[in-house]
C-alpha positions as CSV (number, residue, x, y, z in Angstrom):
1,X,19.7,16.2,2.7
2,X,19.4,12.6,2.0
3,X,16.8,11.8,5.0
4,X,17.9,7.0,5.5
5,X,17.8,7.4,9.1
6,X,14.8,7.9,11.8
7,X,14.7,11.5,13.3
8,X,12.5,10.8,16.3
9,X,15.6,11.0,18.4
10,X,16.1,14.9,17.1
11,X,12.7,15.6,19.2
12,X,11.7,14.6,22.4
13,X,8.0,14.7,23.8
14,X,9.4,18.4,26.0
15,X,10.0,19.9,22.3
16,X,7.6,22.5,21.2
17,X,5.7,24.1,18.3
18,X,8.1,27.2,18.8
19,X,11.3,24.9,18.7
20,X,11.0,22.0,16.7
21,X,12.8,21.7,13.4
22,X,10.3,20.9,10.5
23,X,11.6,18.7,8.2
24,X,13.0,16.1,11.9
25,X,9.5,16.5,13.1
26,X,7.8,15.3,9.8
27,X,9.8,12.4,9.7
28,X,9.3,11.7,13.1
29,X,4.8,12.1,12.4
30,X,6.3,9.0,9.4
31,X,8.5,7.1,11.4
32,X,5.7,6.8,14.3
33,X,2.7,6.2,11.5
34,X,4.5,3.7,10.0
35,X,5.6,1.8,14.0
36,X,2.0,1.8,14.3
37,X,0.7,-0.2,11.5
38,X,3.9,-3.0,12.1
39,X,3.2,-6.6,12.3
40,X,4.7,-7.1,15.7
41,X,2.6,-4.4,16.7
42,X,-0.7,-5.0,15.6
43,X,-0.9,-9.2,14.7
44,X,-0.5,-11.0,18.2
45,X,-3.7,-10.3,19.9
46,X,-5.7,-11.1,16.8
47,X,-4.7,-14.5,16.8
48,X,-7.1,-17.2,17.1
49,X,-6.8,-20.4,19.1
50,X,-4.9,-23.0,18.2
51,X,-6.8,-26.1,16.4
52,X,-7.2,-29.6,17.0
53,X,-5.5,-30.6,13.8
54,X,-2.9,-28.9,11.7
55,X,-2.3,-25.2,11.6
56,X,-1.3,-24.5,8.1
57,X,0.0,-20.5,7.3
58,X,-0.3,-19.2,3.8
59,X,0.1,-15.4,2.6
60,X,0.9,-12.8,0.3
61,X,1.9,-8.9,0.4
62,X,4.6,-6.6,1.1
63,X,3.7,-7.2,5.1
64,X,3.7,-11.3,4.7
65,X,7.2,-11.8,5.6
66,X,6.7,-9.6,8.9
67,X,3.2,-10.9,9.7
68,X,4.7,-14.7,9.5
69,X,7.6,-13.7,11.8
70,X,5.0,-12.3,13.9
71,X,3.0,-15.6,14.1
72,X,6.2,-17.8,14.5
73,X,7.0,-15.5,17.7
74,X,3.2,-15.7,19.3
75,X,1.9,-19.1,17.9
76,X,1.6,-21.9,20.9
77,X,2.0,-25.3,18.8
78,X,2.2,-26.9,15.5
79,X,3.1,-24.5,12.5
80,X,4.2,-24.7,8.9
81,X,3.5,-22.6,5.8
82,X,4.7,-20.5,2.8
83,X,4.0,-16.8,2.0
84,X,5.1,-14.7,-1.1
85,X,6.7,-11.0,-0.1
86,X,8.0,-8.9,-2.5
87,X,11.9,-8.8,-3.4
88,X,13.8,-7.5,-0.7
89,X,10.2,-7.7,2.1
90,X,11.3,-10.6,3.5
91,X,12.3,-12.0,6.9
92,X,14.1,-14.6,9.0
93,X,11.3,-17.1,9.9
94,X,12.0,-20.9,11.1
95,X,8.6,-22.9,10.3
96,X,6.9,-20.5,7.4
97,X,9.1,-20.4,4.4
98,X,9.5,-17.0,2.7
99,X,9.3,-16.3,-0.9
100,X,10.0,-13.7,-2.9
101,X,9.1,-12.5,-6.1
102,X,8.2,-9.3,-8.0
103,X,5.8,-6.4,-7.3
104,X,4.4,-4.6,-9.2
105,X,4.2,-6.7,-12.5
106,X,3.9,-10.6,-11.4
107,X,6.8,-13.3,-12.6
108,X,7.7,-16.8,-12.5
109,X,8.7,-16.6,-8.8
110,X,5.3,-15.3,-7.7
111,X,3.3,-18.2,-10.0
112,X,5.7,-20.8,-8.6
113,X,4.9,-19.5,-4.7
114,X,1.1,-19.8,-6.1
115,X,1.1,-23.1,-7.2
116,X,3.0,-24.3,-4.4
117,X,0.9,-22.8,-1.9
118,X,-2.3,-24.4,-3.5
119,X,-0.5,-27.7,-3.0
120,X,0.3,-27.2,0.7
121,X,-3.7,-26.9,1.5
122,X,-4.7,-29.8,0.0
123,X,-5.7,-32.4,1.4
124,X,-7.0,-30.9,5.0
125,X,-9.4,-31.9,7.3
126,X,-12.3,-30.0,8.8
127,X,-10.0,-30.0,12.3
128,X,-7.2,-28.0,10.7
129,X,-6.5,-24.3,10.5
130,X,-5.5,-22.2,7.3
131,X,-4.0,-18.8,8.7
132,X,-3.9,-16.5,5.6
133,X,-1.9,-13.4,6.1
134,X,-2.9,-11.1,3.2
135,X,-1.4,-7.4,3.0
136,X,-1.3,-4.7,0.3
137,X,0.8,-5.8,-3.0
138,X,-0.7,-9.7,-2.6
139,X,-2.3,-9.3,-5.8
140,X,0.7,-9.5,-7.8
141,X,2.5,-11.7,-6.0
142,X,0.1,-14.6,-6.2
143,X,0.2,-14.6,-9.3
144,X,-2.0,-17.7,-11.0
145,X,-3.0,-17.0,-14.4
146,X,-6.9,-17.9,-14.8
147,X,-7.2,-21.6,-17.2
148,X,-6.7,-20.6,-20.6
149,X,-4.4,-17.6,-19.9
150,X,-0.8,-17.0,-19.4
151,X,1.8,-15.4,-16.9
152,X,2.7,-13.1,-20.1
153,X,-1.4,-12.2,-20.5
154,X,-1.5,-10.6,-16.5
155,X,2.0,-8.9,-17.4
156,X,0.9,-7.4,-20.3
157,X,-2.4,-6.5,-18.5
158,X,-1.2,-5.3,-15.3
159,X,1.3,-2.9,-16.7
160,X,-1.3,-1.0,-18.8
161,X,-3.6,-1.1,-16.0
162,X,-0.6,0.8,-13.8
163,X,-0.3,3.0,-16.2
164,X,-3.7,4.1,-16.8
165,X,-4.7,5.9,-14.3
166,X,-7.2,3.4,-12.7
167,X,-8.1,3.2,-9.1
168,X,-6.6,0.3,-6.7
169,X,-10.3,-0.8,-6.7
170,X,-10.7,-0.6,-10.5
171,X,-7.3,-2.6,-10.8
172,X,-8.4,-5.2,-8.1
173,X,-11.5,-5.5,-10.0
174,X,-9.6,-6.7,-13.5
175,X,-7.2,-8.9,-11.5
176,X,-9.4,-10.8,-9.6
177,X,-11.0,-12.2,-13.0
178,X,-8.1,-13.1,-14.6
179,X,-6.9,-15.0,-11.6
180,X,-7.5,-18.6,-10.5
181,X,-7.2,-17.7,-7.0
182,X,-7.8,-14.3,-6.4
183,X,-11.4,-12.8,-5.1
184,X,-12.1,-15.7,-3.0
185,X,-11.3,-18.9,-5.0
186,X,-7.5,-19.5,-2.9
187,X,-10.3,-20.4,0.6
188,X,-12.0,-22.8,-1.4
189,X,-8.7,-25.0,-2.3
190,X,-8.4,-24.9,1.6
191,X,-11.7,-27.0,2.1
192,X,-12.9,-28.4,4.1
193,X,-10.2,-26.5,6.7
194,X,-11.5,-23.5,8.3
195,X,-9.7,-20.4,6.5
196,X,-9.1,-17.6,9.5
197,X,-8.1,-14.2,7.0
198,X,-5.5,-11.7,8.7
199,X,-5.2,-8.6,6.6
200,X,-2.5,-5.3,6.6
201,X,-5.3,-2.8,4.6
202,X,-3.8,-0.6,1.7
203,X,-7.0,0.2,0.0
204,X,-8.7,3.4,0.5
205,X,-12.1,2.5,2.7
206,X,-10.6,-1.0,3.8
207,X,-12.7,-3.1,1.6
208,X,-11.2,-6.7,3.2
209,X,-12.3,-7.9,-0.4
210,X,-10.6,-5.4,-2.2
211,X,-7.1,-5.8,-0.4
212,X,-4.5,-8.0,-2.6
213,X,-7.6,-8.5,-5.3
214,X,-9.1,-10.5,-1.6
215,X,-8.2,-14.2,-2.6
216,X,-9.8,-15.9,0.6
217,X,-13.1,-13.7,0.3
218,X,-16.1,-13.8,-1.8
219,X,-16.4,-11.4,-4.5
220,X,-19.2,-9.0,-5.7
221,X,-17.9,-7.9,-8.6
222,X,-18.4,-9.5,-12.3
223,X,-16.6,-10.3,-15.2
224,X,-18.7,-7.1,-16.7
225,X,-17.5,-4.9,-14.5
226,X,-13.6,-6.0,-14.9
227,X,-14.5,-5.3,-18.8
228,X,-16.2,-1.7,-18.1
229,X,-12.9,-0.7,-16.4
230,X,-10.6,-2.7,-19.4
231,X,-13.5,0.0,-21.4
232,X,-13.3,3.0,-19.1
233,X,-9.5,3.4,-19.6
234,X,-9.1,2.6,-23.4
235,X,-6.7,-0.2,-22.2
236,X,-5.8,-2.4,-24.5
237,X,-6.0,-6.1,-23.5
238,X,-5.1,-9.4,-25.3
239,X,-7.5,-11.0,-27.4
240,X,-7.9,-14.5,-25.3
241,X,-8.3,-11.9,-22.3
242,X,-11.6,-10.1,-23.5
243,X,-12.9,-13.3,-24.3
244,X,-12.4,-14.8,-21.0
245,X,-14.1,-12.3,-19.6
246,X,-16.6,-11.9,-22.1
247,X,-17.3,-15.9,-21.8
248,X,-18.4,-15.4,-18.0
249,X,-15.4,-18.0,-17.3
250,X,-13.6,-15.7,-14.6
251,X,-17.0,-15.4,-12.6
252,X,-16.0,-15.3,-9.1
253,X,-17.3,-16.7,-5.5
254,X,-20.1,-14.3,-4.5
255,X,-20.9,-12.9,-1.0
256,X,-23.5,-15.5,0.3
257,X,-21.9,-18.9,-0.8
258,X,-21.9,-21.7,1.7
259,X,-18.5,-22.2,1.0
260,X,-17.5,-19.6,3.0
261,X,-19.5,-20.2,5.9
262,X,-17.5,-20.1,9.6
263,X,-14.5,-18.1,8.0
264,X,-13.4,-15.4,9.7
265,X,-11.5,-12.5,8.5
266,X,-9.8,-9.4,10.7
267,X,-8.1,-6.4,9.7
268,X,-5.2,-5.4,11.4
269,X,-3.8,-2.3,10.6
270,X,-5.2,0.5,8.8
271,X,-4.2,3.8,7.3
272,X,-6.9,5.5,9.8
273,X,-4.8,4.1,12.5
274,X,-1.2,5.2,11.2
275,X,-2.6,9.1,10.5
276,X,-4.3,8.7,14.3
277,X,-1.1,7.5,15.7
278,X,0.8,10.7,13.5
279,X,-1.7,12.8,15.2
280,X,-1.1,11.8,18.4
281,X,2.6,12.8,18.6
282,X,2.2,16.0,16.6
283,X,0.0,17.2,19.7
284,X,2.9,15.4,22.0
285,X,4.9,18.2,20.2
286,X,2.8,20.9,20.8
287,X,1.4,21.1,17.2
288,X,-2.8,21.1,16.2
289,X,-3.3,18.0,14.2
290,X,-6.0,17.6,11.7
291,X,-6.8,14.5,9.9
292,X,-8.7,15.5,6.3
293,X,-9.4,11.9,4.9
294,X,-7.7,8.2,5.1
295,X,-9.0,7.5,2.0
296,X,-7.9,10.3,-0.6
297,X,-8.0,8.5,-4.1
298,X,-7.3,10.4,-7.8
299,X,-4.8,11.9,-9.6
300,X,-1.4,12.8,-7.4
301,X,-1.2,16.6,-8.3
302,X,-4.6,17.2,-8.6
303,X,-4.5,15.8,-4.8
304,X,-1.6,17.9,-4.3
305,X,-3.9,21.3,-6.1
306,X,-6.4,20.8,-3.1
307,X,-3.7,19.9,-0.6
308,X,-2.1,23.1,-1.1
309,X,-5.6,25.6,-1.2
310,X,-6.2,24.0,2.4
311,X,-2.2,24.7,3.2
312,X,-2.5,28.5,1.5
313,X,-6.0,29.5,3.8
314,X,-4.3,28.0,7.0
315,X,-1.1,29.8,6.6
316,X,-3.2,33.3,5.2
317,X,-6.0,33.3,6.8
318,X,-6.0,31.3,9.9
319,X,-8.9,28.8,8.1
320,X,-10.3,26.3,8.7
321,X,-7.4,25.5,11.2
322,X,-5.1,28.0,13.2
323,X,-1.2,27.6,13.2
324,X,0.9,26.1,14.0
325,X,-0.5,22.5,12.9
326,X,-0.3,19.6,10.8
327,X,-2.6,18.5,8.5
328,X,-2.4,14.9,7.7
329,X,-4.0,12.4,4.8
330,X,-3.7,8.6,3.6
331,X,-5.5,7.2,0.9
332,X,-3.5,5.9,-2.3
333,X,-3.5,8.3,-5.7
334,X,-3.2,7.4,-9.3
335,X,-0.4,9.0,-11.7
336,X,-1.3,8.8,-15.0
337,X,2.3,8.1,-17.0
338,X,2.8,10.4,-19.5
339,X,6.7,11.3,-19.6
340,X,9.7,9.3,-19.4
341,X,10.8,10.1,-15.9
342,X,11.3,7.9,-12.7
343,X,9.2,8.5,-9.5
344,X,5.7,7.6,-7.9
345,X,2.8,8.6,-6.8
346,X,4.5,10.5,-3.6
347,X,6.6,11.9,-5.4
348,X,4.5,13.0,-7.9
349,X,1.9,14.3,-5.3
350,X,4.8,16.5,-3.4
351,X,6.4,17.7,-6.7
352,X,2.8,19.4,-7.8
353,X,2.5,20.4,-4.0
354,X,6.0,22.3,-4.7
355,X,4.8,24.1,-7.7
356,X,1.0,25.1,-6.3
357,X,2.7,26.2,-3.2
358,X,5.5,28.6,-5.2
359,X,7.3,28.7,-1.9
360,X,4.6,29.7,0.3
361,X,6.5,30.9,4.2
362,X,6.2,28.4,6.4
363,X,4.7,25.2,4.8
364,X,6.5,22.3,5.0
365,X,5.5,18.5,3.7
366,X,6.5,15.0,3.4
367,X,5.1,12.6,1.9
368,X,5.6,8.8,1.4
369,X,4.2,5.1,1.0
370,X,4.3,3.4,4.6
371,X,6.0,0.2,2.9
372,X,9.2,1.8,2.4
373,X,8.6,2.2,-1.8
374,X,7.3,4.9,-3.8
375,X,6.0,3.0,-6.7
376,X,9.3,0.7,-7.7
377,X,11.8,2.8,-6.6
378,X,14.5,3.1,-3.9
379,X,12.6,6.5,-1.8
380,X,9.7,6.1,0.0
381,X,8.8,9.3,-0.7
382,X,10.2,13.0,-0.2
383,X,10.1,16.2,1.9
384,X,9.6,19.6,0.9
385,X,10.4,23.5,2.8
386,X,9.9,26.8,1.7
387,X,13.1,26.4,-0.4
388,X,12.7,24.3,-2.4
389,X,12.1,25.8,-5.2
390,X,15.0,27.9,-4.7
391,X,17.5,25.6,-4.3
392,X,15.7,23.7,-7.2
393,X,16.6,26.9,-9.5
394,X,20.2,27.1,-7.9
395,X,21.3,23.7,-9.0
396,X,19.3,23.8,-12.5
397,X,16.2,22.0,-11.6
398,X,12.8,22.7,-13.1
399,X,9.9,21.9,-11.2
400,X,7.6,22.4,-13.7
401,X,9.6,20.4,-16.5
402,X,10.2,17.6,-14.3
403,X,6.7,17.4,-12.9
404,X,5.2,17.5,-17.0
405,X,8.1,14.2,-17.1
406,X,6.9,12.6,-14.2
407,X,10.2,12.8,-12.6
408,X,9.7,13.3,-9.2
409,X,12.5,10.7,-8.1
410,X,14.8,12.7,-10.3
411,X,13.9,16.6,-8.8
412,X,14.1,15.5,-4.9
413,X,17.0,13.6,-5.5
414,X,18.7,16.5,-7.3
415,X,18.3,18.4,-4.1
416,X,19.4,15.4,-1.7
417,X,15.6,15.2,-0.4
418,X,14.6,11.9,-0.8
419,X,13.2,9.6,2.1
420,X,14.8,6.6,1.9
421,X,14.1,4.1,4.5
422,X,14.0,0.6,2.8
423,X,11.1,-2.3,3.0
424,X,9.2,-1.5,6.4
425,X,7.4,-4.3,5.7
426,X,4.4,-3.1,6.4
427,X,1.7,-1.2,4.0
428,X,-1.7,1.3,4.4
429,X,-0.9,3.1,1.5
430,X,0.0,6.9,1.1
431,X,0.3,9.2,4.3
432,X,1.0,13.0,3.9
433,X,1.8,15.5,6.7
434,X,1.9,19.8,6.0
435,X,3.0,21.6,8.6
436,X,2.0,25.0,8.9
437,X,3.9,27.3,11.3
């Protein structure tokens, strides 16, 4: 069943544990995370007061488009500004312009948005505002190359570095020194304006610094630790690359500079908050609900290996929860590409969770990325029951075969189980639900 529509209307707060249908619930726990982390939501009572000079709104991410709307709606006075959203992320706003351009490898529509954006800030005075809206996906969007390298050398770099296996941190680390506004050097084209920082978190932890590679905040990483990551993973980088960071020349803005002093910087939204919110109407339902982590990072099926121990003692042995519940996690895990298949880390992470589980009674899972995308494809994630391996087998699907070809996109939409809810313009990242009954 191809699942494009939300299910909360299938269950109603007088539902219980002993009548609610799995798979409608789980999408409901995702439909009501996801509600929870929205711009509209979470943005207007964060705002600051108005200036007494201009109020200038910049911004990047896969939430920018949403979080500008949000500011156009709420915002008493003068307002203009550009933000950069990924293709198909954007919204109808009247005084911010929208931009889009490509996610997860940067192009010529994210370096334009960058250099325009730098031109709008220019040029302020100490009575003016910069509102920067910043959400997860920023960092490829503002895309502006480092003097001395080229859109082509971030391409090249960010591609291997997706493909690697490194950690958002570990990725944000290498971009943010091959970037001439990234890690804190877009607030100091905004002097001598105060720079007021609104952020959507998708990093595990929510680092402010770390989300979208934290271009309005100072940096304490080094060009030495961007090259022990470059080292760590064997990737290999262009030749002008190494040297820039070998030079020193993409030092960043450390914590401490006087630059930054009477900034401000709030974070909105986190993945903490989406898997509370989850919680919250699982027990409306008459379901347990236990939170393990809002920060699970590593490999997706090595995830999904410990996922489904926890799933296996619950539904055995009645440990270390009873059933029926739901165990939820957020975080954001790492595939390491070694087939030729389509699908991401959702995907991935529920396609191992199918094979540790070998149709286990009564576990069922979703899982999915809160922005509406599982990596770069159509799904934002999947679902899983009892049958699906069975069904698998019935219509010639492999699970192990597919999983060994990084296919996950191709095995749950072979069985019509793909999530598919387009952009919610929002983002915290993963969030997984098991229920046990």
């Amino acid at each position: 069943m191809l699942v494009t529509e939300p299910q909360a209307a299938l269950l109603s707060p007088q539902r219980t544990a002993a009548n609610a249908e799995p798979r409608a619930m789980l999408r409901d726990l995702f439909d009501t995370a996801v509600a929870s982390v929205s711009a509209s939501h979470c943005l207007p009572p964060h705002l600051p007061a108005p200036p007494k000079g201009r109020t200038v709104v910049i911004g990047a991410g896969k939430a920018a488009a949403a979080m500008a709307q949000a500011v156009e709606a709420n915002w008493q006075g003068e307002l203009s500004g550009l933000v950069v959203t990924r293709y198909g992320h954007g919204a109808d706003c009247k005084r911010i312009e929208v931009v889009e351009a490509a996610h997860p490898v940067p192009d010529e529509a994210g370096a334009r948005a960058a250099q325009r954006m730098v031109e709008l800030v220019q040029g302020l005075t100490a009575d003016d505002l910069v509102l920067c809206l910043i959400s997860g996906g920023g960092s490829a969007l503002l895309a502006a190359p480092a003097p001395g390298l080229t859109l082509a050398d971030k391409q090249a770099v960010n591609k291997a570095l997706l493909r690697s296996g490194a950690s958002i941190g570990e990725m944000n680390c290498v971009r943010k020194h091959l970037s001439a506004l990234k890690g804190g050097r877009l607030a100091l084209h905004c002097a001598p304006a105060r720079v007021e920082t609104l952020l959507i978190s998708d990093i595990p932890g929510d680092d402010p610094t770390l989300i979208a590679s934290g271009p309005t905040l100072p940096d304490a990483t080094t060009c030495a630790d961007a090259l022990a990551v470059i080292a760590k993973y064997g990737i290999d980088v262009p030749a002008n690359v190494r040297a820039h960071l070998e030079s020193g020349a993409g030092e960043t803005p450390k914590p401490g500079d006087a630059r930054f002093h009477g900034h401000r910087s709030v974070t909105l939204a986190t993945a903490q908050q989406a898997l509370e919110a989850a919680a919250a109407r699982a027990r409306e339902l008459g379901f347990e609900a236990h939170i393990l982590s809002d920060c699970i990072e590593g490999e997706a099926r090595e995830v999904a290996e410990v996922h489904a121990a926890i799933a296996r003692q619950v539904a055995r042995r009645g440990q270390p929860f009873g059933k029926p519940c739901v165990i939820l996690s957020g975080g954001e895990t790492t595939v390491t590409v070694r087939g030729k298949g389509r699908g991401g880390r959702n995907a991935e992470f529920l396609l191992a969770l199918a094979v540790a589980l070998d149709g286990l009674p009564g576990v069922h899972a979703l899982a999915g990325d809160t922005d509406g995308i599982d990596g770069s494809e159509d799904n934002a994630g999947a679902l899983l029951s009892p049958d699906t391996l069975t069904r698998a087998g019935a219509r010639g699907l492999h699970a192990r075969a597919h999983l060994e070809n990084n296919d996950g996109y191709g095995f749950f939409a072979g069985l019509d189980d793909l999530i598919v809810t387009g952009p919610t313009r929002t983002n915290v990242n993963d969030f997984r639900a098991i229920l046990i009954i």
